[in-house]
N, C-alpha and C positions, 0 to 999 in steps of 0.2 A: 500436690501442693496447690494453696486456693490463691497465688501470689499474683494480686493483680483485680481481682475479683472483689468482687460488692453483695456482699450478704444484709439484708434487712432480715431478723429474727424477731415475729411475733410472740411473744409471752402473754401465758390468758391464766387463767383464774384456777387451776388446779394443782393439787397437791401435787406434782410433779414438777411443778416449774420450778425446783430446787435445783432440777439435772438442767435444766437451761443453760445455770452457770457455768459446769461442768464443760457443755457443750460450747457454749462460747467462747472457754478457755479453749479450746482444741482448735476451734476455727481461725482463734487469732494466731496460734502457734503455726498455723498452715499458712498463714500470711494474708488471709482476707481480712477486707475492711468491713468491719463488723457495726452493722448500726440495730439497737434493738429500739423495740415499739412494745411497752407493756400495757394491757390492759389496768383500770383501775382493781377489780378485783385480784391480780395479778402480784401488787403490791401488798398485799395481804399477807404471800405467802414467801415473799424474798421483796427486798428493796431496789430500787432502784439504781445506789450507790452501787452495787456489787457488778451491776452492769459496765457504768462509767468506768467503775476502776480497772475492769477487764479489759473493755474496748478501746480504750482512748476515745469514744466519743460520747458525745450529751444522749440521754437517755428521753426516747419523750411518752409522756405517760397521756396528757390534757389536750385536746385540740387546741384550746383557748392559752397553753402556755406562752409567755414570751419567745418568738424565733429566736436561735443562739446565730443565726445569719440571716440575711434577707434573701428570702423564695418565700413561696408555699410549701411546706416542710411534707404534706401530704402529695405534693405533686415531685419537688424537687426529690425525695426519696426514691418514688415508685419511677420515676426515670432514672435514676442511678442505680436500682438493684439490677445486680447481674440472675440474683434469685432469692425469694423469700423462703420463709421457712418459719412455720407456726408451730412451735413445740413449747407446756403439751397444747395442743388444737380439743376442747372441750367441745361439750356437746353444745352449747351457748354458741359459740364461734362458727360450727358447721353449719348451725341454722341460719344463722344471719346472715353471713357468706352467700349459702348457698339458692338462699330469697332474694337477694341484693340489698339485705340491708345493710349500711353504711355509717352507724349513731355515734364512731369513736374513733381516734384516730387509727386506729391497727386497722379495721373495715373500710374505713375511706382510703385509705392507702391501696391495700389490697383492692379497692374497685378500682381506683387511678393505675394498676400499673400492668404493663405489658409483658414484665420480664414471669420468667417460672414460679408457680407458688407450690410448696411441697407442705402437705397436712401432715402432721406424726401424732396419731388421735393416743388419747390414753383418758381411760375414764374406768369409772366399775363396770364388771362385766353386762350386768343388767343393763345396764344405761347403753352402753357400746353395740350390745345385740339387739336395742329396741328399732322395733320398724322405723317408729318415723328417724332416727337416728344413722339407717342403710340405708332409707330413702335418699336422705340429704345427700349421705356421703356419693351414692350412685349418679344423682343428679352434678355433683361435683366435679367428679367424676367426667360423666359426657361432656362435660362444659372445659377437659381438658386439663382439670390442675393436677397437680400428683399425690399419691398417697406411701407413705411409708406405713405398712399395718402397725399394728401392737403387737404383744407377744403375749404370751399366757403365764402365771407365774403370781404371787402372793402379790394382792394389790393392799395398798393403803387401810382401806375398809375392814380388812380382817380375812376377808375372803381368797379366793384364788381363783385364777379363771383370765381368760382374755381380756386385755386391756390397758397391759403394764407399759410405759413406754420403754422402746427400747434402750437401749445404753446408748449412752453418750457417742462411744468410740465408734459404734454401728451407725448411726445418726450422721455423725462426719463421715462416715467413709461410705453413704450415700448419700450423701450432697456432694460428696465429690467425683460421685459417678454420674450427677445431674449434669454438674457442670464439665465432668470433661467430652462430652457429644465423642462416648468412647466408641468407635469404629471399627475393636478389634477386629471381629467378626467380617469385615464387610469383603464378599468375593466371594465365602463359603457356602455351600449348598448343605442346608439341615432339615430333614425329615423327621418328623418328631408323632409317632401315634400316642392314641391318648382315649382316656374310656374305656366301657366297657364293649364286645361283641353280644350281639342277642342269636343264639342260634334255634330257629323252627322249630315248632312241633308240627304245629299246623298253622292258619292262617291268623289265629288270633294267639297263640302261646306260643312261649318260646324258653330257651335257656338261657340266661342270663348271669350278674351279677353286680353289687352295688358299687363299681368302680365308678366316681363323677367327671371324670376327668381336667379335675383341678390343676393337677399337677402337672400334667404333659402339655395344658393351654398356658400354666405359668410357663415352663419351659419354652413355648413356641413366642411369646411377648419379648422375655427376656432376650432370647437370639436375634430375634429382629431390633430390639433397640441398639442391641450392639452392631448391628448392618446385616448380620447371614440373611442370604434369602432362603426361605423358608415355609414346607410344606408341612401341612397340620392335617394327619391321617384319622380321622377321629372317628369311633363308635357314636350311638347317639347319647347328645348329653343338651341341658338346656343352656349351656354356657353360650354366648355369642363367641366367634374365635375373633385373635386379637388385629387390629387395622393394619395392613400391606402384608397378614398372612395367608396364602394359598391353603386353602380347606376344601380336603377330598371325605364327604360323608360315608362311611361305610357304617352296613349294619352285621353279616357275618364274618368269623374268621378266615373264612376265602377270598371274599372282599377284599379286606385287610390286606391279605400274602400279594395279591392279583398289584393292588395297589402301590404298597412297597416294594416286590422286586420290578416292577416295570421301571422305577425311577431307580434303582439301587446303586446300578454303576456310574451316574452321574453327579454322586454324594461325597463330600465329604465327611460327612457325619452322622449319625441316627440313635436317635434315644428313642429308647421302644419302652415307653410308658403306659403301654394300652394293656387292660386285663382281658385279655385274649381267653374266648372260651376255653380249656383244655378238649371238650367231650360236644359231640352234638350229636341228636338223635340219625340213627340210620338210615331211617325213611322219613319223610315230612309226609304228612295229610295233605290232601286238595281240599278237603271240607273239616270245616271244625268234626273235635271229637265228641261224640257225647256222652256223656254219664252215664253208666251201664252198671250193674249188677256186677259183685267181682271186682279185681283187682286191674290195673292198669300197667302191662309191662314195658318200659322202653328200652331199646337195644342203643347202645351208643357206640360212636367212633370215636375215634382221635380228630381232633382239628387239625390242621396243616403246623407244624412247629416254624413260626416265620424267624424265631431269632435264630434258634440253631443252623437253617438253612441260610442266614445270614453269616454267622459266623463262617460256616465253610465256606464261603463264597467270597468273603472280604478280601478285597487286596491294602488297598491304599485308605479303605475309610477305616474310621475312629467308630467303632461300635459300642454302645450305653446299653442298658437292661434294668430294667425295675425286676424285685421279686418282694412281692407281698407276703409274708409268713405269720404263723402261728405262733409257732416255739422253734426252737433250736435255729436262728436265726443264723448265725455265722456258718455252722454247718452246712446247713442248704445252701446258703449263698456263695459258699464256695465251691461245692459240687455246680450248682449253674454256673456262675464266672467261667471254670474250667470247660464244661461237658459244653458250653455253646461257643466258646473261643472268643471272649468279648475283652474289652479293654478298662472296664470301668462296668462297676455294680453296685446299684442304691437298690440298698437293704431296707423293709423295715415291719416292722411289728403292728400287723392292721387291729389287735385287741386293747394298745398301748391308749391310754386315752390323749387324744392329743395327735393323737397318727392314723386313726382309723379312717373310711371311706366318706368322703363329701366333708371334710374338716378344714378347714384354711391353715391349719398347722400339722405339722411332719416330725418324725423324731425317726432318724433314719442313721443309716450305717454305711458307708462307701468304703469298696471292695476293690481291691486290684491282684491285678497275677502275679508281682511279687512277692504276695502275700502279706501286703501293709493292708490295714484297719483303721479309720477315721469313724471314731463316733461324733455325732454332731447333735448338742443338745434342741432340744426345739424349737421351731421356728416358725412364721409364717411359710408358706407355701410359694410365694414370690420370692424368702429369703434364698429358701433353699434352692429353686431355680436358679439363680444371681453367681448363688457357689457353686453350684452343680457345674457353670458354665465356664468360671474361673477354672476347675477344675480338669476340664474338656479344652482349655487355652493351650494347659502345661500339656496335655498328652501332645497336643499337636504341635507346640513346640519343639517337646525332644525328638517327634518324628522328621522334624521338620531340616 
């Protein structure tokens, strides 16, 4: 519940600011004091009135309107929000923001205030994946404000494709994980690998695989906001890891094994989201190979299997597994859940569009030894960390 709390909600100029309303009813049913700030383009596409009559308070669209009380209604705001929130946040908005420009009241507020700003961008795909468009958002970004992605799914335009804002009911039920500074986590020790391993041929080649390690650095963000402390075991990837994460670099799958059982028994938890080579050549070269005449044979091994050896080995930790597949998804993923003795398995389909390697969205399937099935429609890649983590709450609960 928001009971008690002070929401300013910016409203900008796109075809989405219909769900605003939507949203705002949700916020005030939660019991926050809900004040919205519309852009003029904003009034274009919903009124103002539909605000007032939801919130119970004056809607202010004009710097230059008449105050409904004496302040500075730009300053008196941006010191009463507990947290802002720009839905949808245009591509107009990110730029200006994110330059310091100031030309209206929703920007001049947002420059006056101290309290949280949460962006929830929705725009056509085009526009949302334009450089200078990441740029802003990135720069935003460092500077500390929060994002809620899009999601992908028939926009407006006709199209389909990343950009859609999320639903309403998702919207409030992160802003209420802004505002509750939720702490489940904090005490717990989470090891989380991530990416892909490269294993040798020789000095310049190697075996690989296009894992980016989106998914295991959103998992290691997620866990620390909620308090765990937390080690981020990662192949190489160009991501930066996420702030008061421990990050141990490794590049082969012995690395890897070397890295996660030295810490294992002082864990409570481990999601092993890293695409671990299966094979690596049997000899490595000291000097590059060169081109010759004829064919090139390599002999390979087995890597070190780090999950399985985890599962035997578990006492008291909470064991996760990623499995990347093809076809017969449930199948396989249930022969691994079993054959490595894990507690929780996210499944998912890498040819799936929308799920495959370096995408910011997931369309995945969680597994457990009871034999229950959770499919989970698609999501940003931070969603699904969020749940994944709620998820990994319950286990430790009933163990608990």
């Amino acid at each position: 519940m928001l009971e008690g709390k002070t929401i300013v909600a910016g409203v900008t100029g796109g075809i989405a600011a219909y769900k605003a309303a939507d949203l705002a009813s949700r916020l005030r049913k939660q019991g926050a004091d809900l004040h919205v700030i519309m852009t003029r383009s904003a009034t274009e596409f919903i009124q103002p009135l539909t605000f007032r009559e939801i919130t119970g308070n004056p809607v202010i669209v004009s710097m230059w309107d008449e105050p409904k009380r004496w302040s500075v209604q730009h300053i008196g705001l941006a010191r009463k929000a507990d947290l802002f929130v720009i839905v949808p946040a245009t591509a107009n908005v990110l730029g200006k923001i994110s330059h310091g420009i100031a030309d209206d009241m929703l920007t001049t507020t947002v420059m006056a205030t101290t309290a949280p700003v949460l962006f929830v961008p929705a725009m056509n795909s085009a526009m949302y994946l334009n450089p200078i468009v990441q740029d802003n958002i990135k720069r935003l970004k460092a500077y500390g404000y929060l994002f809620m992605e899009p999601v992908a799914g028939p926009l407006a335009c006709g199209e389909s494709g990343i950009g859609r804002l999320p639903e309403p009911a998702d919207i409030a039920e992160y802003i209420g994980q802004c505002l509750a500074e939720d702490q489940t986590l904090a005490g717990k020790k989470f090891l989380i690998t991530a990416a892909g391993t490269q294993e040798p041929i020789d000095p310049v080649r190697y075996i690989g695989n296009r894992a980016s390690g989106k998914m295991g650095y959103a998992l290691a963000e997620a866990a620390k906001n909620k308090g765990a402390s937390v080690v981020l075991v990662s192949g190489p990837t160009h991501l930066a890891p996420p702030a008061g994460v421990e990050l141990i670099a490794v590049n082969t799958a012995g690395e890897m094994r070397d890295a996660v059982m030295s810490r294992f028994p002082e864990l409570d938890v481990v999601i092993k989201t890293a695409a671990v080579a299966d094979y690596r050549p049997k000899v490595t070269t000291e000097q590059k190979i060169k081109k010759a005449a004829g064919e090139l044979v390599l002999t390979l091994e087995k890597t070190p299997d780090i999950l399985r050896e985890l599962g035997q080995q578990k006492q008291h930790q909470i064991l996760v597994g990623f499995a990347a597949e093809t076809e017969n998804l449930l199948e396989h993923g249930r022969d691994k859940l079993y054959r490595k003795n894990l507690d929780m398995l996210v499944v998912n389909d890498v040819t799936a569009a929308g799920a495959g390697f370096a995408t910011d969205t997931n369309i995945v399937n969680i597994m457990f030894p009871d034999g229950t099935v959770e499919e989970w429609p698609i999501m940003t890649k931070k969603r699904v960390a969020e749940k994944i983590l709620g998820k990994i709450i319950e286990l430790m609960q009933k163990k608990s």
